[in-house]
Backbone atoms as SQL, in Angstrom:
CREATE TABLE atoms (id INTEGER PRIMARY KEY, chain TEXT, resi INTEGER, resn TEXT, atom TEXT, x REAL, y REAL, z REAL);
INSERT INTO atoms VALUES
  (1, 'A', 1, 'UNK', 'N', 86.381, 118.678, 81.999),
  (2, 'A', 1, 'UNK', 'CA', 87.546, 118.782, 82.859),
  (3, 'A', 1, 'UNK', 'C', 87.093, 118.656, 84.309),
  (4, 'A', 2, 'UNK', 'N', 87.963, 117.983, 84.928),
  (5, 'A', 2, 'UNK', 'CA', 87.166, 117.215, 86.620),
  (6, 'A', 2, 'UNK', 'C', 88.529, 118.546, 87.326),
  (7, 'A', 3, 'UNK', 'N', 88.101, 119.311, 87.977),
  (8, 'A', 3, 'UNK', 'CA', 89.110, 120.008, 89.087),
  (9, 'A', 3, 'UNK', 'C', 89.288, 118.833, 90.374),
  (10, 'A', 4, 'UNK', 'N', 90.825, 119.086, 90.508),
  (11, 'A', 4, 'UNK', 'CA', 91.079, 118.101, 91.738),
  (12, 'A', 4, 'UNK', 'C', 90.869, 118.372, 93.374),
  (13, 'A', 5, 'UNK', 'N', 90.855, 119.943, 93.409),
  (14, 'A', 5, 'UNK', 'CA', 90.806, 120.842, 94.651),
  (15, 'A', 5, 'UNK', 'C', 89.856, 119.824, 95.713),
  (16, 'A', 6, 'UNK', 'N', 88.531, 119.689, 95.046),
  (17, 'A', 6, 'UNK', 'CA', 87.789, 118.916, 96.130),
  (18, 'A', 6, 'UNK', 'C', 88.396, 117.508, 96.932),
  (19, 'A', 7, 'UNK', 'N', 88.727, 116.867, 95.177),
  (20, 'A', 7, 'UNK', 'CA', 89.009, 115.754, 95.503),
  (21, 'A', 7, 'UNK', 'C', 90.259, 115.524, 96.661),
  (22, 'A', 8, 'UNK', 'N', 91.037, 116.479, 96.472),
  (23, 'A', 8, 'UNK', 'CA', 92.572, 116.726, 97.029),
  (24, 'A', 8, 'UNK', 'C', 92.101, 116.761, 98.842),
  (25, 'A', 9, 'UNK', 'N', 90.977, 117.772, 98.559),
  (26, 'A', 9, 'UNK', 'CA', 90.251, 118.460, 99.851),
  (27, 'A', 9, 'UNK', 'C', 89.803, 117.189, 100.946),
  (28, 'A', 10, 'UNK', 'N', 88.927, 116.096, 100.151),
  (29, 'A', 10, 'UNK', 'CA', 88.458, 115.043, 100.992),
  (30, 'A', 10, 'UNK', 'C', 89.349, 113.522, 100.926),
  (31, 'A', 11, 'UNK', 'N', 90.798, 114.034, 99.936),
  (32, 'A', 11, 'UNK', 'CA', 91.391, 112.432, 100.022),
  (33, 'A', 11, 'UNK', 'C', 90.969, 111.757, 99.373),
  (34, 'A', 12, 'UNK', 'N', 90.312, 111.578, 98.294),
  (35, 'A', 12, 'UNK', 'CA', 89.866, 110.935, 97.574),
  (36, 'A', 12, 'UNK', 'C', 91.093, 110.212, 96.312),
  (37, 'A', 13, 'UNK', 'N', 90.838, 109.400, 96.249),
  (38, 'A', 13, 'UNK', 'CA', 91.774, 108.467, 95.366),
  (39, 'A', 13, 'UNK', 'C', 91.074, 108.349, 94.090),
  (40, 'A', 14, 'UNK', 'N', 91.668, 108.254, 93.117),
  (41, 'A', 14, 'UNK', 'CA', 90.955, 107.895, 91.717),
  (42, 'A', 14, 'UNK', 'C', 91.772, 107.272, 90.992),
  (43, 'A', 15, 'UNK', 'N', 91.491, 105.535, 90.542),
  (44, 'A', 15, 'UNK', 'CA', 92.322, 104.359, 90.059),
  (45, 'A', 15, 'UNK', 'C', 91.943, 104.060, 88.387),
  (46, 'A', 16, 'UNK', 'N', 92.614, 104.312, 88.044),
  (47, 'A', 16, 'UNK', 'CA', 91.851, 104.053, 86.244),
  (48, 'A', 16, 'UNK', 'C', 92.872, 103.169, 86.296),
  (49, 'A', 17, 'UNK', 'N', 92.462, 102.018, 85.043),
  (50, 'A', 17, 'UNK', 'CA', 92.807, 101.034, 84.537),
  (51, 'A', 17, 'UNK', 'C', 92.410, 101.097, 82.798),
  (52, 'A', 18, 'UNK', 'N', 93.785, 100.806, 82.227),
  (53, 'A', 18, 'UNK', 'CA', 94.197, 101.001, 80.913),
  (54, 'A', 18, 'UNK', 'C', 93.238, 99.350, 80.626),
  (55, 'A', 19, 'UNK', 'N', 92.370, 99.063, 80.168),
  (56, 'A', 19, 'UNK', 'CA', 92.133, 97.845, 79.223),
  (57, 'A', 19, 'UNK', 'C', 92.655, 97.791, 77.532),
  (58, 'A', 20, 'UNK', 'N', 93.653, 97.027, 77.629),
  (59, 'A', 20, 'UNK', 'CA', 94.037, 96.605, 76.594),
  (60, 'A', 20, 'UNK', 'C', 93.253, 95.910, 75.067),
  (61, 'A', 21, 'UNK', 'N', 93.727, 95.721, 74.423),
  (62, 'A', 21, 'UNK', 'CA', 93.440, 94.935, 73.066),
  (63, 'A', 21, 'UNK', 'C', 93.132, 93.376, 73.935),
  (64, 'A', 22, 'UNK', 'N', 92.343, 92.487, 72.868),
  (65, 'A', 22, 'UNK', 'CA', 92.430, 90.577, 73.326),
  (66, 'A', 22, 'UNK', 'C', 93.864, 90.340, 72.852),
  (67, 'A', 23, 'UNK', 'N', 94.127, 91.155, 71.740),
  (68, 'A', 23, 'UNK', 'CA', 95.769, 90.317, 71.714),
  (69, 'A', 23, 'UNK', 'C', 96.332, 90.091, 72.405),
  (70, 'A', 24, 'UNK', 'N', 96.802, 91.421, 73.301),
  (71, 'A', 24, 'UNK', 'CA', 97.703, 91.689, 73.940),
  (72, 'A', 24, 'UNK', 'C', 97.816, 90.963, 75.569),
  (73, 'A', 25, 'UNK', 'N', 95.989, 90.885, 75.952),
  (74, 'A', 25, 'UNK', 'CA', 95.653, 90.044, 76.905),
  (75, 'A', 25, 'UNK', 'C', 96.241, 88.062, 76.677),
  (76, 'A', 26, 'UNK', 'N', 95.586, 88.073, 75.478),
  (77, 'A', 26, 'UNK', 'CA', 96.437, 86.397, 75.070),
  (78, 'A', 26, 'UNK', 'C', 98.057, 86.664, 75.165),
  (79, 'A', 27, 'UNK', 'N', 98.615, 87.523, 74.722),
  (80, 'A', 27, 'UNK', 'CA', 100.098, 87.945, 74.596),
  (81, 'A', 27, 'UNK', 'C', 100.735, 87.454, 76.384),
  (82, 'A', 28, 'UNK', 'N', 99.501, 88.532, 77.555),
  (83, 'A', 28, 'UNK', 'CA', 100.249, 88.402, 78.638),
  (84, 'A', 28, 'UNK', 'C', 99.875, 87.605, 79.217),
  (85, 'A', 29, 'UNK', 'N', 98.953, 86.939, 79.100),
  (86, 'A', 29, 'UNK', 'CA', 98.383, 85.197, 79.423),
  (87, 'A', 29, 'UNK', 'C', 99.550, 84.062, 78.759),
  (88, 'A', 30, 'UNK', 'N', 99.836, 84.453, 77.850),
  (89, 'A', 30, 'UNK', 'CA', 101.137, 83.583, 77.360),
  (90, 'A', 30, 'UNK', 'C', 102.560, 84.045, 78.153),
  (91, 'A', 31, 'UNK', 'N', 102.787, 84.768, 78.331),
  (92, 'A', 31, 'UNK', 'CA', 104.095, 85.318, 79.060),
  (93, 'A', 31, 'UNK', 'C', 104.135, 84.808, 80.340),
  (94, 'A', 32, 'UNK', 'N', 102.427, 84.928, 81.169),
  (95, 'A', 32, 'UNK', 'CA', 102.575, 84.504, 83.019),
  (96, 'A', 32, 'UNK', 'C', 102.683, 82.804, 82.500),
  (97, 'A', 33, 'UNK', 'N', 102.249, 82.149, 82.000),
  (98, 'A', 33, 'UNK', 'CA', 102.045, 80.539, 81.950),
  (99, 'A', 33, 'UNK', 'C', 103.588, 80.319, 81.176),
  (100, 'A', 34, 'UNK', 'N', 104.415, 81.103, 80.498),
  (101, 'A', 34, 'UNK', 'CA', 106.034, 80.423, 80.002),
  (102, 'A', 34, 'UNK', 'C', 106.978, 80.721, 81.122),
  (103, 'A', 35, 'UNK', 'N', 106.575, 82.160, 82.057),
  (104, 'A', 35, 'UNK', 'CA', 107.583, 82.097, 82.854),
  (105, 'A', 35, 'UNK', 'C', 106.855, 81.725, 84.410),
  (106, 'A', 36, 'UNK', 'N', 105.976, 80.954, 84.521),
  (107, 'A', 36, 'UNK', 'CA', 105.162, 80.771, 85.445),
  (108, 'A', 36, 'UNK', 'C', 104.971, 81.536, 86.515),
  (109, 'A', 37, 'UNK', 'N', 104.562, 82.752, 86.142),
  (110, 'A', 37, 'UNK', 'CA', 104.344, 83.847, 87.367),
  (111, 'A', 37, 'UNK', 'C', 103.324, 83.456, 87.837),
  (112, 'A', 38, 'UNK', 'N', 103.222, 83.906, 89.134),
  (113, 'A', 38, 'UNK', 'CA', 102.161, 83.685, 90.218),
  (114, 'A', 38, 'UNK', 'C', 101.751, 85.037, 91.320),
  (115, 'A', 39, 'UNK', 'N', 100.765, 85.590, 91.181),
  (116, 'A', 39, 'UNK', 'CA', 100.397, 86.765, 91.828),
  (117, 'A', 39, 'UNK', 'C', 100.481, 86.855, 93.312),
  (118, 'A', 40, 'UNK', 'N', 100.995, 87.454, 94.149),
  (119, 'A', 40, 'UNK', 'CA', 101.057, 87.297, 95.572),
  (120, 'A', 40, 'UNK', 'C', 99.730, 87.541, 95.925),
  (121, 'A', 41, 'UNK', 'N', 99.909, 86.771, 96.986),
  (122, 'A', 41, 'UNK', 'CA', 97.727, 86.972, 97.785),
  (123, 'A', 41, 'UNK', 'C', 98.294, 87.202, 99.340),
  (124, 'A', 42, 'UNK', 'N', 98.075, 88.524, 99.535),
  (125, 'A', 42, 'UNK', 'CA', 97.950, 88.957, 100.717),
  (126, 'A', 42, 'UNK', 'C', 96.990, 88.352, 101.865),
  (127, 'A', 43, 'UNK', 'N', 95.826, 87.953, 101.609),
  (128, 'A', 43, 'UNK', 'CA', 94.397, 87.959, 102.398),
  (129, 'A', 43, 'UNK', 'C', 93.753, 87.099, 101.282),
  (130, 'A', 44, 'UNK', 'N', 93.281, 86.262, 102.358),
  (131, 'A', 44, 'UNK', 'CA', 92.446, 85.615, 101.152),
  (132, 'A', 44, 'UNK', 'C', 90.865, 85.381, 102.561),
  (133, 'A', 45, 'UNK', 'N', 89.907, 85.669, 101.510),
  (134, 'A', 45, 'UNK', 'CA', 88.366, 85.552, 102.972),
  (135, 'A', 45, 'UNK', 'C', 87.451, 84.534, 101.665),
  (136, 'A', 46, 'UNK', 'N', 86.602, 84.339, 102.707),
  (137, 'A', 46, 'UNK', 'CA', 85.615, 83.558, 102.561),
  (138, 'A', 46, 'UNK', 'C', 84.279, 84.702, 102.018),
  (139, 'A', 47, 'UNK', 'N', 83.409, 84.187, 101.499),
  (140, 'A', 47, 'UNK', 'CA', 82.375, 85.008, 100.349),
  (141, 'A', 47, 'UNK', 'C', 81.675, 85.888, 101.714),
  (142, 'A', 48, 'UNK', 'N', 81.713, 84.594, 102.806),
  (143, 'A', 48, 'UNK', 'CA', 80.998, 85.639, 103.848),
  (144, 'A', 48, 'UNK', 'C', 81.528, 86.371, 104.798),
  (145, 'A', 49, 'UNK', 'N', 82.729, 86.232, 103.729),
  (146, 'A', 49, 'UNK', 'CA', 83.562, 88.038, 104.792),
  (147, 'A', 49, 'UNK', 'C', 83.740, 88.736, 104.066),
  (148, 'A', 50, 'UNK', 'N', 82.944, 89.212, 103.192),
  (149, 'A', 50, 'UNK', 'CA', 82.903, 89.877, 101.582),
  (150, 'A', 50, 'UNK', 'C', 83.035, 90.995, 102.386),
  (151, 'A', 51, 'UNK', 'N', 82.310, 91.572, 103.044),
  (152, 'A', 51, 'UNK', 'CA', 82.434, 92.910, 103.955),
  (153, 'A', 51, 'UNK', 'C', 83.865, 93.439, 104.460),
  (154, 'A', 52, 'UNK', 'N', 84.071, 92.288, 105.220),
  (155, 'A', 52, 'UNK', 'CA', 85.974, 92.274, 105.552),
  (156, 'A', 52, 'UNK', 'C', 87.047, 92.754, 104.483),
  (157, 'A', 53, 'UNK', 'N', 86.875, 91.510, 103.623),
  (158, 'A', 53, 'UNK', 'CA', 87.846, 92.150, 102.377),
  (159, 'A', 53, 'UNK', 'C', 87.395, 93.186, 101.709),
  (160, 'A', 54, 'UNK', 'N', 86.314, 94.140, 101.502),
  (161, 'A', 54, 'UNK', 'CA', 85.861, 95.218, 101.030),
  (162, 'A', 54, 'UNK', 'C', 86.461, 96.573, 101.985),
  (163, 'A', 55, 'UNK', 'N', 86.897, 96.099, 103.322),
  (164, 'A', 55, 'UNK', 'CA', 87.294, 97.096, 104.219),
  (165, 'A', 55, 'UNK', 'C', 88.755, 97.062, 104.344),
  (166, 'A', 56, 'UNK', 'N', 89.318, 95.673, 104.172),
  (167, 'A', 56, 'UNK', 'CA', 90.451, 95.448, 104.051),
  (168, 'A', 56, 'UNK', 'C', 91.124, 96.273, 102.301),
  (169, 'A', 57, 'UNK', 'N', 90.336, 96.073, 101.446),
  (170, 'A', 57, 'UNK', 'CA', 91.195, 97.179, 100.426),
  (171, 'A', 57, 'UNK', 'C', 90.663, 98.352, 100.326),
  (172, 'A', 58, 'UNK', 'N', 90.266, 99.195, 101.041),
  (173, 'A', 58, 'UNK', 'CA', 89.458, 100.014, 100.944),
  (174, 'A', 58, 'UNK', 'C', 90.761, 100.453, 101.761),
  (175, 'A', 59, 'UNK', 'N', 91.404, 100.141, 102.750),
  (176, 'A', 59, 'UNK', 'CA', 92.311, 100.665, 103.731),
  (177, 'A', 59, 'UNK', 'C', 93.413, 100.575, 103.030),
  (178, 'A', 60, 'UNK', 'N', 93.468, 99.669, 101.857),
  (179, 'A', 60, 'UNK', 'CA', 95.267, 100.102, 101.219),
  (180, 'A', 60, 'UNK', 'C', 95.840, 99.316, 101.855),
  (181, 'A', 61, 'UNK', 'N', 96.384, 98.345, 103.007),
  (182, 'A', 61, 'UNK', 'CA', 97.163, 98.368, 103.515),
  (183, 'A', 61, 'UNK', 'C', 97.856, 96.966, 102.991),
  (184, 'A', 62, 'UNK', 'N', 96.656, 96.313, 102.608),
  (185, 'A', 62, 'UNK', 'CA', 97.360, 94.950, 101.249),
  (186, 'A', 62, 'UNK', 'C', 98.848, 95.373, 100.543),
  (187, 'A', 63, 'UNK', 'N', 99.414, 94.282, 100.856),
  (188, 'A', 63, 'UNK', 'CA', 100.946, 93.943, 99.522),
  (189, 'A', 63, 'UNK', 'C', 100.451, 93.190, 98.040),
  (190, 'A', 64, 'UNK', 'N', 99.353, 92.498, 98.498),
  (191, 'A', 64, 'UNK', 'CA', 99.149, 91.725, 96.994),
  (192, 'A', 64, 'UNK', 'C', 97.702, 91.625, 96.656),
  (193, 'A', 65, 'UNK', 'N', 97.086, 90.633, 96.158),
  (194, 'A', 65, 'UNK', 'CA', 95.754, 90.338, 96.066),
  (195, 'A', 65, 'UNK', 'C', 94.882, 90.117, 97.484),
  (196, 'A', 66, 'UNK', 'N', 93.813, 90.338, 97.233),
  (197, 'A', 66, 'UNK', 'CA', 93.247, 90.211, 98.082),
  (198, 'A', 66, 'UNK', 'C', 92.247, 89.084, 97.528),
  (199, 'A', 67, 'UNK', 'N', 91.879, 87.486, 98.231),
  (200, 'A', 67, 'UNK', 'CA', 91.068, 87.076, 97.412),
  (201, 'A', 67, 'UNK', 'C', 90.055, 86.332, 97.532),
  (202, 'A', 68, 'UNK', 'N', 88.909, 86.262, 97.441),
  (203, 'A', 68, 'UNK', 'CA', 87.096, 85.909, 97.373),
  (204, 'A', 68, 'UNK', 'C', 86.749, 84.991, 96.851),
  (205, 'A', 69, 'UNK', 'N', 86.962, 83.577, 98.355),
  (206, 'A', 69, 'UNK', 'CA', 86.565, 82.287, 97.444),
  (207, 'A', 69, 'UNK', 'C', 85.199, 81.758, 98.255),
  (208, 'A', 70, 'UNK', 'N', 84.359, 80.956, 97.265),
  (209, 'A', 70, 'UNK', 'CA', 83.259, 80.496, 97.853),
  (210, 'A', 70, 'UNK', 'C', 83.429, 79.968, 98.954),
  (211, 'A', 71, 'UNK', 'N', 84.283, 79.140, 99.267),
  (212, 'A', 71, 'UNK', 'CA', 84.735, 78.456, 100.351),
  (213, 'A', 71, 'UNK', 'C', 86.314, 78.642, 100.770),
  (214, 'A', 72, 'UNK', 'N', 86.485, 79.026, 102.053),
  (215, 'A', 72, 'UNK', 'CA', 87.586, 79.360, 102.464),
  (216, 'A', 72, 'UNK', 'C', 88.525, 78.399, 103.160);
């Protein structure tokens, strides 16, 4: 059992992520490509502003993806 007091104490955030079954992943890979969803990208940097976008979600202040291409 993790007590939250500290965590509460210094602000600390804690993000878990449910990983699913492969079905269910093929399931919602089939659903974004029939109704052609497309993820919003807030920020998008270059590999050598890896630092930037590491500070940029670190601050929360993103609406969508944030995203890390070799070339920008």
């Amino acid at each position: 059992m993790i007590s939250v007091v500290p965590l509460l104490k210094k602000r600390i955030k804690i993000c878990g992520v449910n990983i699913d079954s492969r079905k269910a992943f093929v399931e919602m890979s089939n659903f974004i490509d029939t109704y052609n969803i497309k993820p919003y990208i807030d920020r998008r940097f270059s590999f050598a502003q890896l630092p930037q976008a590491l500070a940029c979600m670190a601050e929360g202040k993103h609406v969508g993806k944030i995203v890390v291409m070799q070339h920008a």
